[in-house]
C-alpha positions as a printed Julia matrix, in Angstrom:
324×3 Matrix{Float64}:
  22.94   10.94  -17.33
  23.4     8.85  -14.29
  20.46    7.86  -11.99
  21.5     7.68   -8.52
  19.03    6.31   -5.96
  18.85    7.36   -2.44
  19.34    4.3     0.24
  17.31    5.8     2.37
  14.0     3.86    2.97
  10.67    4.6     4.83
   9.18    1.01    4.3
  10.16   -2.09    3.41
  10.48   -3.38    0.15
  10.89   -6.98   -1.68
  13.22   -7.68   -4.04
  11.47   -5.7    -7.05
  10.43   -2.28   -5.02
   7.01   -3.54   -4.07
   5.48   -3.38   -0.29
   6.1    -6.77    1.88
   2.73   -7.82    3.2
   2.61   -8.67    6.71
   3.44  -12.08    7.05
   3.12  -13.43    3.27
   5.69  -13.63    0.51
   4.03  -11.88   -2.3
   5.53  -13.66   -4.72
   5.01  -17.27   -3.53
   1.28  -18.09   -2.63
   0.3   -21.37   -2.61
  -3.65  -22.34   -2.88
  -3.13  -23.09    0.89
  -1.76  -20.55    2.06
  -4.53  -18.32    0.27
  -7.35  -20.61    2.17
  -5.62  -19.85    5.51
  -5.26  -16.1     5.02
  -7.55  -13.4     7.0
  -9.68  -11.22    5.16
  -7.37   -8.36    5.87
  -4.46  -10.52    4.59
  -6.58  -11.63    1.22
  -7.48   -7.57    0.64
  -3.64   -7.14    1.73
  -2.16   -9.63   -1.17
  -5.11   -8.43   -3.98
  -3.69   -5.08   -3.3
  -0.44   -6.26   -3.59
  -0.71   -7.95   -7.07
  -2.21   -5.07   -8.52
   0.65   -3.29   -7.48
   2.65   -5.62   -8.97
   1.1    -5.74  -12.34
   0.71   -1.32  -12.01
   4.68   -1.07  -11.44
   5.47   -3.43  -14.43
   2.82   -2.05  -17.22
   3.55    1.39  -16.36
   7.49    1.17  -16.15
   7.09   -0.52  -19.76
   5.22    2.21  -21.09
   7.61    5.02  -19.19
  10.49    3.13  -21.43
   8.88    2.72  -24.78
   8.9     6.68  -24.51
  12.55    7.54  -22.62
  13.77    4.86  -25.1
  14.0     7.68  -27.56
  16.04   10.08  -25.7
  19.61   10.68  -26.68
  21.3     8.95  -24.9
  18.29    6.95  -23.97
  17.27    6.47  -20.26
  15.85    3.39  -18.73
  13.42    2.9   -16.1
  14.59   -0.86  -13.68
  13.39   -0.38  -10.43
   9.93    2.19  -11.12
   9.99    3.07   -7.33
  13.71    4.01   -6.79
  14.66    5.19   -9.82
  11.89    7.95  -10.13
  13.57    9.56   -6.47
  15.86   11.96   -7.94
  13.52   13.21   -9.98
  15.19   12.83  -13.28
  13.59   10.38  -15.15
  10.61   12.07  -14.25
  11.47   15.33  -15.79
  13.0    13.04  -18.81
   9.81   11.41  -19.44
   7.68   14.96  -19.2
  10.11   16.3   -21.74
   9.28   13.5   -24.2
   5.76   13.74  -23.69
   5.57   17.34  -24.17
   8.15   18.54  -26.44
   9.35   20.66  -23.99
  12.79   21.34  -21.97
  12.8    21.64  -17.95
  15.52   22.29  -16.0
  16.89   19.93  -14.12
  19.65   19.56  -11.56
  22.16   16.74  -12.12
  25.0    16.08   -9.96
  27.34   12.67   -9.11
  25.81   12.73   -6.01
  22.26   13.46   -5.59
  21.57   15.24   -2.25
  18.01   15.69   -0.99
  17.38   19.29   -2.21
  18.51   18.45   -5.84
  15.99   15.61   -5.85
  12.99   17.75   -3.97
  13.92   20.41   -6.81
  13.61   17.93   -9.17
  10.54   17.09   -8.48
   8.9    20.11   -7.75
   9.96   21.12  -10.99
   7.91   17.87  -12.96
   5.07   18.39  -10.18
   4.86   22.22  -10.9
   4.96   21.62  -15.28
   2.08   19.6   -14.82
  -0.03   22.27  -12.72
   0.64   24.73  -15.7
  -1.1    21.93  -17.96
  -3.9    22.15  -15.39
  -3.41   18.5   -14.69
  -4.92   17.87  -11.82
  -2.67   16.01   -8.89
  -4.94   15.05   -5.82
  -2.49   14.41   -2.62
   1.06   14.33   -4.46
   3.37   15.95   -2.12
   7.69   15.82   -3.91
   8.43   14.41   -0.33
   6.59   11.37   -1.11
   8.15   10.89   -4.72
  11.56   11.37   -2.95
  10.79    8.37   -0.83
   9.58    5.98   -3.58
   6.29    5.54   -1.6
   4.72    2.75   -4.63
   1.05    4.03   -3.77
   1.81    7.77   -4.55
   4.55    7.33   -7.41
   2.05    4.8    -9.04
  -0.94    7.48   -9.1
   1.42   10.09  -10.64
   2.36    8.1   -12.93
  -1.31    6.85  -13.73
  -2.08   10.28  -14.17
   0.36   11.55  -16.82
  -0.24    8.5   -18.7
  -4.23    9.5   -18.76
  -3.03   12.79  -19.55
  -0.46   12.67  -22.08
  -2.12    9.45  -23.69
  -5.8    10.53  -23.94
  -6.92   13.73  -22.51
  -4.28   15.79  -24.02
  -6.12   14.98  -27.44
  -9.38   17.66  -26.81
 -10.89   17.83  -29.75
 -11.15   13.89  -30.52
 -12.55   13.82  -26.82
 -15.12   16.13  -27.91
 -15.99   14.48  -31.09
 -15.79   10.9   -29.61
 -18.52   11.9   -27.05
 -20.42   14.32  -29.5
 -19.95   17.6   -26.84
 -18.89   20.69  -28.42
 -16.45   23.43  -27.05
 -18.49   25.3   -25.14
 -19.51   22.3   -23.2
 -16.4    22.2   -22.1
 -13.94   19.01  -20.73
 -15.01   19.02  -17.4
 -18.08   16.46  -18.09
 -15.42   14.07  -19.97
 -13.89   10.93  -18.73
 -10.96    9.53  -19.82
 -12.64    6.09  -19.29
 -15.48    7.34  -21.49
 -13.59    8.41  -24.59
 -11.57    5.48  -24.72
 -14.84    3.08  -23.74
 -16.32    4.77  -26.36
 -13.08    4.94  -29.0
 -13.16    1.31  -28.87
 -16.92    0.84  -29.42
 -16.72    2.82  -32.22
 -14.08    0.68  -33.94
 -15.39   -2.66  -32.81
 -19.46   -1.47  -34.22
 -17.21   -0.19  -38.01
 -16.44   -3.85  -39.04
 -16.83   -6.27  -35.88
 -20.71   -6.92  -36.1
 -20.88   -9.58  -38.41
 -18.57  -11.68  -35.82
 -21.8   -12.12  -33.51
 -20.17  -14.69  -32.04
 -18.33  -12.86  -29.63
 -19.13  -10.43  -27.0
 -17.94   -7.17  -28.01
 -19.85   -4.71  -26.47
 -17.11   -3.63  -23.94
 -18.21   -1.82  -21.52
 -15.25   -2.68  -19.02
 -11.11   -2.55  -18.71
 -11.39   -5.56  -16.5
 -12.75   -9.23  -17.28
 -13.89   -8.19  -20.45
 -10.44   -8.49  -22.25
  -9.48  -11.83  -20.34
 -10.06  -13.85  -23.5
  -7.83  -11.7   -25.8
 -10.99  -11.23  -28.46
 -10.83   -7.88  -28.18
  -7.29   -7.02  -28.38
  -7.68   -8.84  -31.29
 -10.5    -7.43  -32.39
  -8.99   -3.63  -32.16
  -5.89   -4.97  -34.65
  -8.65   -6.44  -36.72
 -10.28   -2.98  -37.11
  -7.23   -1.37  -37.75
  -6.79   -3.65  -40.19
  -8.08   -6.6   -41.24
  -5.84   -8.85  -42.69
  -3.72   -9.17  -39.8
  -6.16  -10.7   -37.64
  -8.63  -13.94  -38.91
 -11.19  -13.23  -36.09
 -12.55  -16.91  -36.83
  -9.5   -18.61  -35.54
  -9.94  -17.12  -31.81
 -12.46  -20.02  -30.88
  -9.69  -22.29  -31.52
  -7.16  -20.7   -29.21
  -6.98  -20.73  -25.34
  -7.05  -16.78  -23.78
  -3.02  -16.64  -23.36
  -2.92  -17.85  -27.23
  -5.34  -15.4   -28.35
  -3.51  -12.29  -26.0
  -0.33  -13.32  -27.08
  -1.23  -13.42  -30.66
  -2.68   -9.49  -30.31
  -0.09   -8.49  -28.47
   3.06   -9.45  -31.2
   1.14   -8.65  -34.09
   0.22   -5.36  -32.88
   4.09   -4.7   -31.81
   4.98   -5.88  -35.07
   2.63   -5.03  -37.72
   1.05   -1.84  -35.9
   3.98   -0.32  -34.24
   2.42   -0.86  -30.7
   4.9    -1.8   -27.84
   3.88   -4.79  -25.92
   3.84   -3.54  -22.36
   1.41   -6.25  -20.71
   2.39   -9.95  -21.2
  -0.62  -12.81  -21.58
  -0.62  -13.7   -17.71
  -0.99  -10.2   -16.75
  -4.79  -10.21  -18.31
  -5.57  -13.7   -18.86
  -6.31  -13.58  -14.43
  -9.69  -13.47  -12.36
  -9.74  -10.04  -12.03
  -7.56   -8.02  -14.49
  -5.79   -4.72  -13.52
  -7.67   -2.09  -15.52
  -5.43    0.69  -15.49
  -2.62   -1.36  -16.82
  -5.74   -2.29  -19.87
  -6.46    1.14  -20.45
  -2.9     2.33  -20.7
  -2.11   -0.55  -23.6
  -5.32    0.01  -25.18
  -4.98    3.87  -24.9
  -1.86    3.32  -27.2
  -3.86    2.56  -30.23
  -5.8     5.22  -28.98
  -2.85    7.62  -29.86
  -1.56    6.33  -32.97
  -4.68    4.74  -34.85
  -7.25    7.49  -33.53
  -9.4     7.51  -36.69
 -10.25    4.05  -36.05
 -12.07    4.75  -33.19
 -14.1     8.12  -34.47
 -17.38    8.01  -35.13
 -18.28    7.37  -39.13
 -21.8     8.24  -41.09
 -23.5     5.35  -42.51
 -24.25    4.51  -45.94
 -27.91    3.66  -46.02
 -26.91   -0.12  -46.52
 -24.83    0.23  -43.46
 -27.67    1.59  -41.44
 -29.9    -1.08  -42.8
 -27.12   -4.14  -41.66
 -27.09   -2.06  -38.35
 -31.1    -2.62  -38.04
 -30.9    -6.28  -39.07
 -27.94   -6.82  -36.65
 -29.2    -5.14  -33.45
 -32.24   -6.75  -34.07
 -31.33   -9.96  -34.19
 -29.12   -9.38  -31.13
 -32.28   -8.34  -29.06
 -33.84  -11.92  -30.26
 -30.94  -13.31  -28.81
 -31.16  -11.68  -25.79
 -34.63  -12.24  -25.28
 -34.17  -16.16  -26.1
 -31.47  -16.29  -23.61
 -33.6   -14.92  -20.76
């Protein structure tokens, strides 16, 4: 299979496929030239390193899965290469176990790539995924914003909501209560509370009651903590003090490749920022989500459990009240 990309362009682009900003080079801003921007600019470049981080976490992910295609396919350039529609319907046959037809010609004119992705837009109406201002015309022309939120949706999708009964279970809602009330946020908020509360506690230490994708994870703790609950010899929870945040992410992030199996498709500087990108968090944490999802289920406790529980949560509310 051969991806051709259309030349055609609506915007402009740098180098990598992302949106110039007005005036600024994305890629090289200096401390100055941050203190001399306008707000507009400042909101213009945030946007655009989100962006940035988005295209490069998700196109990871995209490959750990077309990576097992025969032949396998490759994702380079996220907001080109998705135009003909190809990969697209590559990556939705992966997912779902399912063939699609697909048109595939030397060279790609505009209705083969509109059918293209009509086709992958379509499949994913029939899985009653729900795709809020998607039009194939804007997939055609590689617009980042729209390509990014399809992509950000299958991910959700394929990665966590596909899974109904451990949503169900996670959040304690039966069948008849229906999906509609669920959150992929919440099940995998409260996936990784779950496996943080089953052998975490007695690390008081550190903050682990995660209620955010964002600054929470900066430090790497809790990337190392979810490898730690998964299990526990391949992560000594007491060396983390020792380590800066890019030690401590990089750390999770290899021994989780390695030992668990789980690709590395965020790199240390990615999190270990001001204000991390959470959708790029939730779809590498969502990944042990997938293939570890007992660790994250909800477990009875032994009455000695429920007793360290009551000791433990008490003594964290005379820490609290100490601190205030």
């Amino acid at each position: 299979i051969r991806l051709v990309s259309s030349p055609r362009r609506v915007r402009e682009y740098d180098s990598e496929g992302l949106s110039r900003l007005p005036g600024l080079d994305h890629c090289q801003l200096t401390l100055s030239s941050v203190e001399e921007m306008t707000p507009e600019q400042k909101i213009s470049s945030k946007r655009g390193e989100q962006e940035h981080v988005q295209k490069k976490t998700f196109t990871n992910w995209m490959n750990t899965y077309l990576s097992k295609i025969n032949p396998p396919l490759q994702v380079n350039n996220l907001f080109e290469d998705i135009k003909d529609g190809i990969i697209l319907i590559r990556l939705l046959e992966v997912l779902s176990k399912e063939s699609l037809p697909v048109n595939i010609a030397t060279a790609m004119k505009p209705a083969h790539r509109l059918s293209n992705v009509k086709t992958a837009l379509d499949f994913l109406n029939t899985r009653k995924i729900k795709l809020v201002n998607v039009n194939p015309l804007d997939i055609v022309d590689g617009r980042p914003k729209i390509v990014l939120g399809l992509i950000w949706t299958i991910i959700l999708y394929f990665q966590i909501e596909e899974q109904e009964e451990m949503l169900l279970e996670l959040l304690g809602l039966s069948k008849s209560t229906g999906q509609s009330k669920i959150t992929a946020k919440q099940a995998l908020t409260t996936w990784v509370q779950n496996a943080f509360s089953q052998r975490i506690t007695r690390y008081r230490q550190f903050n682990l009651h995660i209620n955010d994708f964002g600054p929470s994870w900066r430090d790497g703790v809790a990337f190392n903590a979810i490898v730690h609950s998964i299990d526990p010899n391949l992560v000594d929870m007491k060396d983390l003090e020792r380590k800066s945040n890019r030690e401590n992410l990089s750390m999770a992030f290899t021994v989780a490749e390695e030992k668990l199996g789980i690709p590395k498709i965020l790199d240390p500087e990615d999190v270990d920022v001001d204000k991390p990108d959470e959708k790029s968090i939730m779809t590498y944490v969502a990944q042990f989500y997938k293939a570890y999802p007992e660790t994250g289920k909800p477990k009875a406790l032994t009455a000695n459990e429920r007793e360290q529980k009551q000791f433990t949560d008490f003594l964290d509310t005379l820490q609290i009240a100490e601190s205030q």
